[in-house]
C-alpha positions as YAML, in Angstrom:
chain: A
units: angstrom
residues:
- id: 1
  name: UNK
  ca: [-2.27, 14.95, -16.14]
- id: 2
  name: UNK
  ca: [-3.75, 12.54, -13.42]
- id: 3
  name: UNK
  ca: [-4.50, 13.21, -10.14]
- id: 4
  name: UNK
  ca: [-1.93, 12.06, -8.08]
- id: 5
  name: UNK
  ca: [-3.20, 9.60, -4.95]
- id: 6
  name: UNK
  ca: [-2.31, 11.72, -2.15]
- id: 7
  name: UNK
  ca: [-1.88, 8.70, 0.67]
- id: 8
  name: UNK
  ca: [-4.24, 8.82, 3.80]
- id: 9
  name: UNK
  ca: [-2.28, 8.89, 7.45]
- id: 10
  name: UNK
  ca: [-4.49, 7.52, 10.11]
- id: 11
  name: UNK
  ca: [-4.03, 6.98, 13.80]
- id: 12
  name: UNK
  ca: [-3.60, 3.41, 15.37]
- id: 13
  name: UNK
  ca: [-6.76, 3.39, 16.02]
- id: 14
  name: UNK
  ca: [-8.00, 4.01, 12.28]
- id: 15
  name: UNK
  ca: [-5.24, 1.22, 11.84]
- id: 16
  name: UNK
  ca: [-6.92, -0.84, 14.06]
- id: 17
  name: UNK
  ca: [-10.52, -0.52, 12.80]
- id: 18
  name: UNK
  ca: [-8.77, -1.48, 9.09]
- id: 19
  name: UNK
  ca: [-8.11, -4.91, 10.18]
- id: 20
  name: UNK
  ca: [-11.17, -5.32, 12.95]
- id: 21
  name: UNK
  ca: [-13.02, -8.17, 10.37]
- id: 22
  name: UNK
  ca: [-9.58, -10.33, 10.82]
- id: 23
  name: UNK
  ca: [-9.17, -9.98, 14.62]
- id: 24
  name: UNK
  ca: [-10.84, -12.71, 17.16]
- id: 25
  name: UNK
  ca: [-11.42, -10.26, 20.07]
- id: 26
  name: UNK
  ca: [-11.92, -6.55, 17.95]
- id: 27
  name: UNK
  ca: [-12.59, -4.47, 21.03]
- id: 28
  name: UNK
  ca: [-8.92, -5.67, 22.20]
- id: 29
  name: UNK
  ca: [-6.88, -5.34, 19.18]
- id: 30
  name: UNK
  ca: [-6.66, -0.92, 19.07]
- id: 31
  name: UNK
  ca: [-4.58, -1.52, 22.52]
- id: 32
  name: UNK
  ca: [-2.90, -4.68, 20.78]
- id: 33
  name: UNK
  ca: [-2.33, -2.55, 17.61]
- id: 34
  name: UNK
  ca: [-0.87, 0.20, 20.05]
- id: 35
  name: UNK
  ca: [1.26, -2.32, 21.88]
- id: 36
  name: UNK
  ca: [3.15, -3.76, 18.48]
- id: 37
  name: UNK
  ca: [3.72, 0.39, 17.66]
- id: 38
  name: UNK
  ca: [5.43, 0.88, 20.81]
- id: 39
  name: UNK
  ca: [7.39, -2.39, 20.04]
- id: 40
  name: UNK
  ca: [8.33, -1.29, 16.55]
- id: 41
  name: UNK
  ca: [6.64, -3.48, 14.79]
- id: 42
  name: UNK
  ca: [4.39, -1.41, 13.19]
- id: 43
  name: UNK
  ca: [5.98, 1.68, 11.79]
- id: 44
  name: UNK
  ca: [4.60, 5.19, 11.63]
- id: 45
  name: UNK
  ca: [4.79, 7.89, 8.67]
- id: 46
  name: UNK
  ca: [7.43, 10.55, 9.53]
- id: 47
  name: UNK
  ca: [4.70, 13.01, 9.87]
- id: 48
  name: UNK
  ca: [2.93, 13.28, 13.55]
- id: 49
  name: UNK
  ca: [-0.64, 15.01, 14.42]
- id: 50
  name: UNK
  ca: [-0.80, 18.24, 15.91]
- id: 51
  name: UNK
  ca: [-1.94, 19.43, 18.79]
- id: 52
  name: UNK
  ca: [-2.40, 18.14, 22.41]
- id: 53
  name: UNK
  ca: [-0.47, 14.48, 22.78]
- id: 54
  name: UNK
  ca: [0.99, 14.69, 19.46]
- id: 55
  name: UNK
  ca: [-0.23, 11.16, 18.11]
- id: 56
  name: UNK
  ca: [2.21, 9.50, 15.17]
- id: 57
  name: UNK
  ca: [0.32, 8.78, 11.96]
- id: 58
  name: UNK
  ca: [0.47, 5.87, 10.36]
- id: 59
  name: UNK
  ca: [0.12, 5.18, 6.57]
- id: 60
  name: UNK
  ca: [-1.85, 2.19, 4.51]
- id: 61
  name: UNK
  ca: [1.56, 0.27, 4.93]
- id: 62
  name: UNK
  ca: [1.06, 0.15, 8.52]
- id: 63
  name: UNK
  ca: [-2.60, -1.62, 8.22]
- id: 64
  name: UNK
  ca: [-0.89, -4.37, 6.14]
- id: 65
  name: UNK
  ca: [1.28, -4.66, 8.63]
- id: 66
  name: UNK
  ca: [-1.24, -5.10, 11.64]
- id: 67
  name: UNK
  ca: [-3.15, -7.41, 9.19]
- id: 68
  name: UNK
  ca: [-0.03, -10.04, 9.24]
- id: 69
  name: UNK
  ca: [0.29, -9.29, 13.05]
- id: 70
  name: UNK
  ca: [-3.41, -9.60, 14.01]
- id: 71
  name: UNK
  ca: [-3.23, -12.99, 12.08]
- id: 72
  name: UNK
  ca: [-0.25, -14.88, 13.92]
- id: 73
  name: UNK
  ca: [-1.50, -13.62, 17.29]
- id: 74
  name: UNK
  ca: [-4.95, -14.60, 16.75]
- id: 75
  name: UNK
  ca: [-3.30, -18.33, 15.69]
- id: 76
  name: UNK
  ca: [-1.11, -17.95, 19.10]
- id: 77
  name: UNK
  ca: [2.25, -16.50, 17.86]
- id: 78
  name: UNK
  ca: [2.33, -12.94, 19.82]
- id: 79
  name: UNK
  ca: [4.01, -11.09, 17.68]
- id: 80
  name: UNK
  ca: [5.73, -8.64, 20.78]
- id: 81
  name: UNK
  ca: [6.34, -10.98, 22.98]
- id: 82
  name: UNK
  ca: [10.28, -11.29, 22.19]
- id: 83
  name: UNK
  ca: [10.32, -7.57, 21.50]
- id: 84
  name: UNK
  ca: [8.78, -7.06, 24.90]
- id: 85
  name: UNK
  ca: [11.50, -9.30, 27.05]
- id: 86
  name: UNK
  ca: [14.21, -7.64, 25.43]
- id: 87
  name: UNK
  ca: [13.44, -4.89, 27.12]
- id: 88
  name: UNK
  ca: [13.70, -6.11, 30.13]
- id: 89
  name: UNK
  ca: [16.41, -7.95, 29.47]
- id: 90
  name: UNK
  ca: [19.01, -5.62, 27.86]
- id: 91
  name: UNK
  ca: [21.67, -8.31, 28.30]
- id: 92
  name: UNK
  ca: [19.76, -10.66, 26.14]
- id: 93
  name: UNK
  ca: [18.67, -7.99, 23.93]
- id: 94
  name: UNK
  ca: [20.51, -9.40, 20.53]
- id: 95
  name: UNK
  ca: [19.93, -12.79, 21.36]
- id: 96
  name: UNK
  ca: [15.89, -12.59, 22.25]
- id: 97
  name: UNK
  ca: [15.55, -10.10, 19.02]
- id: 98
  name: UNK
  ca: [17.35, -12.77, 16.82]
- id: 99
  name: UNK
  ca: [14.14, -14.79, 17.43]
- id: 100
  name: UNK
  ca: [12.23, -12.35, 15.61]
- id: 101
  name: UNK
  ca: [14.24, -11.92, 12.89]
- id: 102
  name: UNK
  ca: [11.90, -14.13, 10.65]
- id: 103
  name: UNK
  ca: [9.04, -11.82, 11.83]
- id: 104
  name: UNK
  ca: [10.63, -8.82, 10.84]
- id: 105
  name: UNK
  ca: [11.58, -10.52, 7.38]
- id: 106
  name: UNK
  ca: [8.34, -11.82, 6.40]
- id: 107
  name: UNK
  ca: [6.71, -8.32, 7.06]
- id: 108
  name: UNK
  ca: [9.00, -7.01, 4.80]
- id: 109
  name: UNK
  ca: [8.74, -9.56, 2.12]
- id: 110
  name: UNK
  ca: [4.57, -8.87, 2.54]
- id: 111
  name: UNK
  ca: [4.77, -5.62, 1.92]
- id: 112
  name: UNK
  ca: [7.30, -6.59, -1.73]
- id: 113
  name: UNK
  ca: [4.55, -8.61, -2.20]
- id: 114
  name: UNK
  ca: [2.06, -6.00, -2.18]
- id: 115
  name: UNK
  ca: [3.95, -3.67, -3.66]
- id: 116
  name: UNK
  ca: [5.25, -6.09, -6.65]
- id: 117
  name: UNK
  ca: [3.45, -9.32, -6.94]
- id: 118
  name: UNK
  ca: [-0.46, -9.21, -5.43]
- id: 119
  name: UNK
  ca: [-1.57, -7.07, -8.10]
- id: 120
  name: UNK
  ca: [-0.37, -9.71, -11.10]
- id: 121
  name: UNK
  ca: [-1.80, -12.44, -9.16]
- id: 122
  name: UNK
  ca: [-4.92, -10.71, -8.91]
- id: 123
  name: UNK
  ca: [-5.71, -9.96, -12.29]
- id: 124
  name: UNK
  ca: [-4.07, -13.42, -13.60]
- id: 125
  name: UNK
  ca: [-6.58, -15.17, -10.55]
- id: 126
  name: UNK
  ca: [-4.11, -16.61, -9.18]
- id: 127
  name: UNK
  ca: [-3.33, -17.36, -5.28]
- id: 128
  name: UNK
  ca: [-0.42, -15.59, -3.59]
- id: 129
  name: UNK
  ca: [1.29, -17.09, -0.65]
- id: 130
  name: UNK
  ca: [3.90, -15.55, 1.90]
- id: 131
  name: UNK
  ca: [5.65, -19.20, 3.32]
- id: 132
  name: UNK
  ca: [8.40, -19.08, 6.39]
- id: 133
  name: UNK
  ca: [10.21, -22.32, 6.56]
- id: 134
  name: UNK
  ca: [11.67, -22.85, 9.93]
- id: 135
  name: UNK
  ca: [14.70, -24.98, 10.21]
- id: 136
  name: UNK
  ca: [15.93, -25.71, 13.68]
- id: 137
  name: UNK
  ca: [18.08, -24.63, 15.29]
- id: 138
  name: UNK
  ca: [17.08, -20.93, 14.41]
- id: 139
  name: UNK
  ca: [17.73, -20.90, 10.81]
- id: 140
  name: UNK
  ca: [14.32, -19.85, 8.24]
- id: 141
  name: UNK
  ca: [14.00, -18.95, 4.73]
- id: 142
  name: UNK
  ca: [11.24, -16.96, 3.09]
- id: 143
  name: UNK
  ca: [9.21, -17.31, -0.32]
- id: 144
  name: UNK
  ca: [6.50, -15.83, -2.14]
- id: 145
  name: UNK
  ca: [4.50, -18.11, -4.06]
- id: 146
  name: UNK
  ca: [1.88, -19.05, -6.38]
- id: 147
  name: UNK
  ca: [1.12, -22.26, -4.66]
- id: 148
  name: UNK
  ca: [4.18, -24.47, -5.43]
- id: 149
  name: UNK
  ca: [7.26, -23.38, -3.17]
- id: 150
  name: UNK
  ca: [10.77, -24.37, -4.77]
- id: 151
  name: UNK
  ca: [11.80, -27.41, -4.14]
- id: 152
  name: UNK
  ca: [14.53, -28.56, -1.48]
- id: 153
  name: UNK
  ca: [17.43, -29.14, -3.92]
- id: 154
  name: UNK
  ca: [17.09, -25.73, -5.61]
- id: 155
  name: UNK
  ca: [16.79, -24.02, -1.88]
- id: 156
  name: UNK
  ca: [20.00, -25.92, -1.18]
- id: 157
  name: UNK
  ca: [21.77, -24.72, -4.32]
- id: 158
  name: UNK
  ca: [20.73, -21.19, -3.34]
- id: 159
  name: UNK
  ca: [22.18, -21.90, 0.30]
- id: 160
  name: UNK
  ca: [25.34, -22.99, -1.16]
- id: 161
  name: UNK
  ca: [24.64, -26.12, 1.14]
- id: 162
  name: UNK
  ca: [25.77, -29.48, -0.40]
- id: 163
  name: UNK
  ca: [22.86, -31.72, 1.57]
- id: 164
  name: UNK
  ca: [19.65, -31.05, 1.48]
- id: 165
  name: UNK
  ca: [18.62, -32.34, 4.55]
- id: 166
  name: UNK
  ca: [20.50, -29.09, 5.93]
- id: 167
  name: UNK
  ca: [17.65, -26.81, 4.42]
- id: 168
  name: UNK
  ca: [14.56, -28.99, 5.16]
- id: 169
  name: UNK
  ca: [12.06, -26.52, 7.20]
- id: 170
  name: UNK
  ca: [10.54, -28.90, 10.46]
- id: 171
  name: UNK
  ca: [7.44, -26.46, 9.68]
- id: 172
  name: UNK
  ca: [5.91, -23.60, 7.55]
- id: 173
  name: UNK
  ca: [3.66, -21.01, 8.32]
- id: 174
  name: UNK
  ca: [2.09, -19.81, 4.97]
- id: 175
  name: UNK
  ca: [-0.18, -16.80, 4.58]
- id: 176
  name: UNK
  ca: [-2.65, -16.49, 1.93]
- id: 177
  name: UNK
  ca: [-1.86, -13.02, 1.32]
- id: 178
  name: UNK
  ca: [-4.54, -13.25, -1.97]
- id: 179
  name: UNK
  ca: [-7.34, -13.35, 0.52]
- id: 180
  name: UNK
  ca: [-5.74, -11.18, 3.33]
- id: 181
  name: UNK
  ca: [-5.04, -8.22, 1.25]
- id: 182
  name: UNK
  ca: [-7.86, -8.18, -0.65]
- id: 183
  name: UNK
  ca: [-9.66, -8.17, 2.69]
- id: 184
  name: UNK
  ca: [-7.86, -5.47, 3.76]
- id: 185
  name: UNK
  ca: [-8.42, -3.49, 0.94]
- id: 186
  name: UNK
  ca: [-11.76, -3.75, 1.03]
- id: 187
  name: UNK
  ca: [-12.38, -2.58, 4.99]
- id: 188
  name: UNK
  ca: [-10.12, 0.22, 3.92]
- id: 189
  name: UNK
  ca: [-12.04, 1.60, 0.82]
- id: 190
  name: UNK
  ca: [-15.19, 0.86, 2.93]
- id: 191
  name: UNK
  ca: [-13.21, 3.36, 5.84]
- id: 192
  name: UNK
  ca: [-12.45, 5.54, 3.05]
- id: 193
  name: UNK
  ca: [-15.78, 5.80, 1.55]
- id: 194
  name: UNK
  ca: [-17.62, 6.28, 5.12]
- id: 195
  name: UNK
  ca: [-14.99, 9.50, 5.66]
- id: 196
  name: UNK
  ca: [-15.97, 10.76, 2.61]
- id: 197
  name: UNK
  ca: [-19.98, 10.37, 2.99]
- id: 198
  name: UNK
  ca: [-19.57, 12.21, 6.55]
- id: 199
  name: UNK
  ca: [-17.43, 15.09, 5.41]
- id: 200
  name: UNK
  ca: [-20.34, 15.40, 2.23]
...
């Protein structure tokens, strides 16, 4: 019987140190990293650590996660800033979070995408994109790719919407989560690896 892959539950600052290679400033991103788990957009494991403080642990879905974050905020999208204000604005609260949404959806759709897609891409070589396309006012739709989104017409069939104009995004952002994950996966078997060689 195989050994089963018992999964590895870091704290955010092992999270952090997963995704230092991708971040602009890396001495700044633990307390960044720290900041988006406060915020909820980085999710702990149920478990917590014991002892004095009582950290939460984080698993390897939570260094994906950072990876996507470290990425927009490093291109000038902070991730927590419309988290942040609707906490200080409890009256707002529904309305500033609603300008998340698409955040919260494209994390989810990355991690699919790890779960479901990166792995076929990767052996077939082929590139795999996470695309938001933002259509004003407020309105977004997601896809994973191979390099080709659908087209307009078939978005608007999906959307029930009889004019295409109605779904055509103003912009995209599109991740290449190909290179990003297998970026990732590297700094983490390289993490891995170093744990090891001290405990030996």
């Amino acid at each position: 019987m195989p050994k089963r892959h018992k999964p590895t539950l870091m704290t955010i600052g092992e999270v952090a140190a997963r995704v230092r290679h991708l971040a602009a400033d890396p001495f700044a991103l633990t307390e960044r990293c720290r900041h988006w788990g406060k915020l909820g957009l980085i999710i702990p494991a149920d478990r917590q650590a014991e002892g004095t403080g009582r950290h939460k642990l984080y698993d390897e879905r939570a260094v994906y996660d950072a990876a996507l974050l470290t990425v927009l905020a490093d291109a000038g999208f902070e991730p927590g800033r419309h988290v942040a204000e609707a906490y200080f604005k409890p009256g707002r609260r529904l309305q500033i979070m609603e300008k998340m949404r698409w955040l919260l959806d494209a994390q989810h759709w990355a991690r699919q995408a790890r779960i479901f897609d990166w792995e076929q891409a990767r052996a077939r070589n082929k590139p795999l994109y996470l695309e938001v396309f933002l259509i004003p006012p407020g309105k977004y739709y997601i896809e994973v790719h191979n390099g080709t989104p659908k087209p307009i017409e078939e978005i608007a069939k999906r959307s029930k919407v009889d004019d295409p104009a109605k779904v055509r995004p103003t912009f995209s952002i599109r991740f290449d989560l190909g290179i990003l994950f297998e970026g990732v996966a590297k700094s983490v078997k390289a993490e891995e690896d170093g744990e090891e060689a001290a405990v030996a």
